[in-house]
VEXMIKOL-519790 format. One line per 10 residues: their letters; for each residue x, y, z of C-alpha. Coordinates in steps of 0.02 Angstrom, whole numbers. Each point is the difference from the previous one (the first is absolute). Example, Ala and Ser with C-alpha at 12.3 -4.5 7.8 and 13.67 -1.06 7.14 Angstrom:
2
as	615 -225 390 | 69 172 -33
This chain:
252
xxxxxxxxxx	3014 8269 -6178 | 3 -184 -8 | 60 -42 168 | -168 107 52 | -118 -102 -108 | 67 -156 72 | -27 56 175 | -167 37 -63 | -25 -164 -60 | 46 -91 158
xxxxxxxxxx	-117 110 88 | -126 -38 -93 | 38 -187 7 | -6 -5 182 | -146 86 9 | -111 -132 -90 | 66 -136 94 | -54 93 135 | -164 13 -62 | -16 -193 -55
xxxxxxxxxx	62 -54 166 | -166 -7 95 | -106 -103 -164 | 53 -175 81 | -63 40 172 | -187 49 -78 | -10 -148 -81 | 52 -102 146 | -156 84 103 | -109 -21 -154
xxxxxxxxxx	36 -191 -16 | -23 7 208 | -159 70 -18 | -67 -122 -116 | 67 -147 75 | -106 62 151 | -157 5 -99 | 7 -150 -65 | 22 -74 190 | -137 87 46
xxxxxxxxxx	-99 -57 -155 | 37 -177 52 | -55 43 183 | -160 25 -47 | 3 -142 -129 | 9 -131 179 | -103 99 100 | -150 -34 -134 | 71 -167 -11 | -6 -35 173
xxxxxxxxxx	-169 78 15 | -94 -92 -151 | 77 -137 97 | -56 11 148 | -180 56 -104 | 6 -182 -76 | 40 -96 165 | -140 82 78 | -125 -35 -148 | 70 -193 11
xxxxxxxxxx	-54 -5 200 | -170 56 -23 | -5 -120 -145 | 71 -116 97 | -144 35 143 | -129 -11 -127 | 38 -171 -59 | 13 -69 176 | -148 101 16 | -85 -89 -140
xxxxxxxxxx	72 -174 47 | -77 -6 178 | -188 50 -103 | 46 -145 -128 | 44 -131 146 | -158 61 107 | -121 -11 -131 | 85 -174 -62 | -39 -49 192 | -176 46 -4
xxxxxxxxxx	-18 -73 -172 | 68 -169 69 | -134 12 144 | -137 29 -104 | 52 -159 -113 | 19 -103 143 | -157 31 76 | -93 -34 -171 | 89 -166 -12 | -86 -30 173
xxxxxxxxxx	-159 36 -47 | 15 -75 -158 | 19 -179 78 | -172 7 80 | -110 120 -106 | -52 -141 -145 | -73 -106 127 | -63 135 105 | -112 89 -154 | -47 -172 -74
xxxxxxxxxx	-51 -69 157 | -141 180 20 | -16 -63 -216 | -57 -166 55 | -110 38 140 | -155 64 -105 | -18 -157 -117 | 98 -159 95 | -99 -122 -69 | 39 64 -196
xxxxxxxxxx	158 107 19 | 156 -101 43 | 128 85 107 | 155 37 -89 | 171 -61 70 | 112 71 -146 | 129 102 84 | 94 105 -144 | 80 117 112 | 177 -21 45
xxxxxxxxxx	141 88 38 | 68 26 -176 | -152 114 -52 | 56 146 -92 | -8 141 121 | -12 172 -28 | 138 125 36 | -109 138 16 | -39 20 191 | -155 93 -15
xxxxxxxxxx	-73 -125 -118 | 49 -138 124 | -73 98 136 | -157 19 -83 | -36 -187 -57 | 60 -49 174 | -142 125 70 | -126 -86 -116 | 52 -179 47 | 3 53 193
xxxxxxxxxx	-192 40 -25 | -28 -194 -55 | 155 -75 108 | -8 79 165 | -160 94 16 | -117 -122 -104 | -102 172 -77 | -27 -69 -149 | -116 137 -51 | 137 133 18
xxxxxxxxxx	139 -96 -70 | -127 18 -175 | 38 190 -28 | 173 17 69 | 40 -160 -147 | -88 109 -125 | 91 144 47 | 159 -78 -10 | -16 -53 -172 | -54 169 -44
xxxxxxxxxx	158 73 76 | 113 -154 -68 | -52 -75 -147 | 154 -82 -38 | 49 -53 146 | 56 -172 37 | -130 -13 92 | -134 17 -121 | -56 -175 -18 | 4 -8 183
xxxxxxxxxx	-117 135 16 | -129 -58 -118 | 12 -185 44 | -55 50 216 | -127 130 -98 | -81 -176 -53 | 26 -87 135 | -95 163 117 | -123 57 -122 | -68 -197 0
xxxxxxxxxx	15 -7 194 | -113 167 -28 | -145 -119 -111 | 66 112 -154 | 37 -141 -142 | -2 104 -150 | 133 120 67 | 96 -141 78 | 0 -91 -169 | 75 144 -84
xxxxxxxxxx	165 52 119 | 34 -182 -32 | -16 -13 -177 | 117 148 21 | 128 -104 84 | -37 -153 -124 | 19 103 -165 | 117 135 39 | 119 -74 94 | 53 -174 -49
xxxxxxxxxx	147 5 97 | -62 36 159 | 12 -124 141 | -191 26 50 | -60 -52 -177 | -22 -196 21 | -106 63 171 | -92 129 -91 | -44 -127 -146 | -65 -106 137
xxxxxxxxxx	-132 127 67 | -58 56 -142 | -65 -154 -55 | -63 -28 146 | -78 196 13 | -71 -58 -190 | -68 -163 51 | -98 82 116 | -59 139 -126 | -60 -150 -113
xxxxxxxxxx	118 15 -134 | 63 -168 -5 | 87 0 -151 | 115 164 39 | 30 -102 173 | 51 -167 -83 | 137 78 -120 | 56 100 144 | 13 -155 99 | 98 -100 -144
xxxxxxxxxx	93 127 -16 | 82 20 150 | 26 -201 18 | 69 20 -177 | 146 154 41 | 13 -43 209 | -6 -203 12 | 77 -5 142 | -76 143 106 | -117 -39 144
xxxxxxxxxx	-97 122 -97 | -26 -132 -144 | -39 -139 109 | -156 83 94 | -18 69 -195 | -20 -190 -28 | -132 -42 142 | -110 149 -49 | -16 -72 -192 | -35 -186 72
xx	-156 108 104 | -62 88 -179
């Protein structure tokens, strides 16, 4: 009997190993499988890679485009800029005598002419090229095509469009100077007692003090004309402005 429960025993022995024999082969393909996954996985990890990559670069060129896009504007306009400064320092060197020469003409034998020349090349200049555009448009009316008439509403305009502008004293200062060439004192006296009292530090104020008195001299109000007088003498001694200043008090 026990021989036969031995044999039984082996049997059954042999037949578990057979049964546990294949367990290291499905775990082989298992760990196979998953290995292959996970290369895949990182497949598609590079190919987004390389295509956000390639994404970026291409964003980067047409940035890249743009801002030699926007240079070439930025250098063109900077050229056109320059050319518009460069004629107004042209015109600038002739205009004073030019308009005070058509000043004089009326009244000669009362009015001196004015030499002062207070325009130079270190004017403060506007960076704005429309605004330059436009004063150069308004001084072109005086400069080139003597309308004086015409140059009186594109001025007024101009202020209206640029208050502030640099060239605000400017503006007011040939308003005086073309509004008296036009026999129209009153409104010549006040664009320059804009220039005298609002802008103290602008180079056409030791001029402007000069016409004015003479503009109120002429309106009979000698005492407004002899403190303007004095007073330019006093702050501009050595202007050509306070010398004719000088020669017009000797004459009151």
């Amino acid at each position: 009997m026990k021989p036969k429960i031995i044999l039984a025993a082996m049997i059954l022995s042999g037949s578990t190993q057979l049964w546990a024999a294949p367990a290291p082969v499905s775990e082989a393909a298992s760990s196979q499988s998953s290995i292959e996954k996970r290369l895949i996985a990182l497949e598609n990890m590079m190919k987004s890679r390389n295509l956000l990559q390639a994404e970026l670069q291409q964003q980067l060129n047409i940035l890249q485009d743009e801002v030699s896009q926007v240079r070439g504007i930025t250098e063109e306009q900077s050229y056109k800029l320059e050319k518009v400064l460069q004629r107004q320092r042209e015109l600038y060197q002739e205009i004073e005598n030019r308009v005070s020469q058509a000043y004089s003409q009326p009244a000669a034998a009362t009015q001196p002419t004015n030499t002062y020349t207070d325009i130079n090349a270190s004017q403060t200049i506007s960076s704005d090229l429309s605004e330059n555009e436009a004063y150069e448009r308004a001084v072109a009316l005086i400069m080139k095509d003597k309308r004086y008439e015409q140059a009186i509403p594109e001025f007024q305009t101009f202020l209206t469009t640029y208050p502030n502008s640099v060239y605000a004293s400017n503006a007011h200062y040939w308003l005086g100077q073309l509004l008296t060439i036009q026999n129209d004192p009153a409104a010549a006296t006040k664009h320059f007692k804009v220039v005298v009292n609002e802008f103290p530090n602008s180079n056409k104020r030791p001029d402007a003090m000069l016409k004015l008195g003479n503009l109120l001299v002429d309106q009979g109000l000698g005492e407004q004309a002899l403190k303007t007088f004095n007073d330019l003498i006093n702050q501009y001694p050595s202007t050509t402005a306070a010398k004719l200043a000088t020669e017009r008090l000797s004459q009151l």
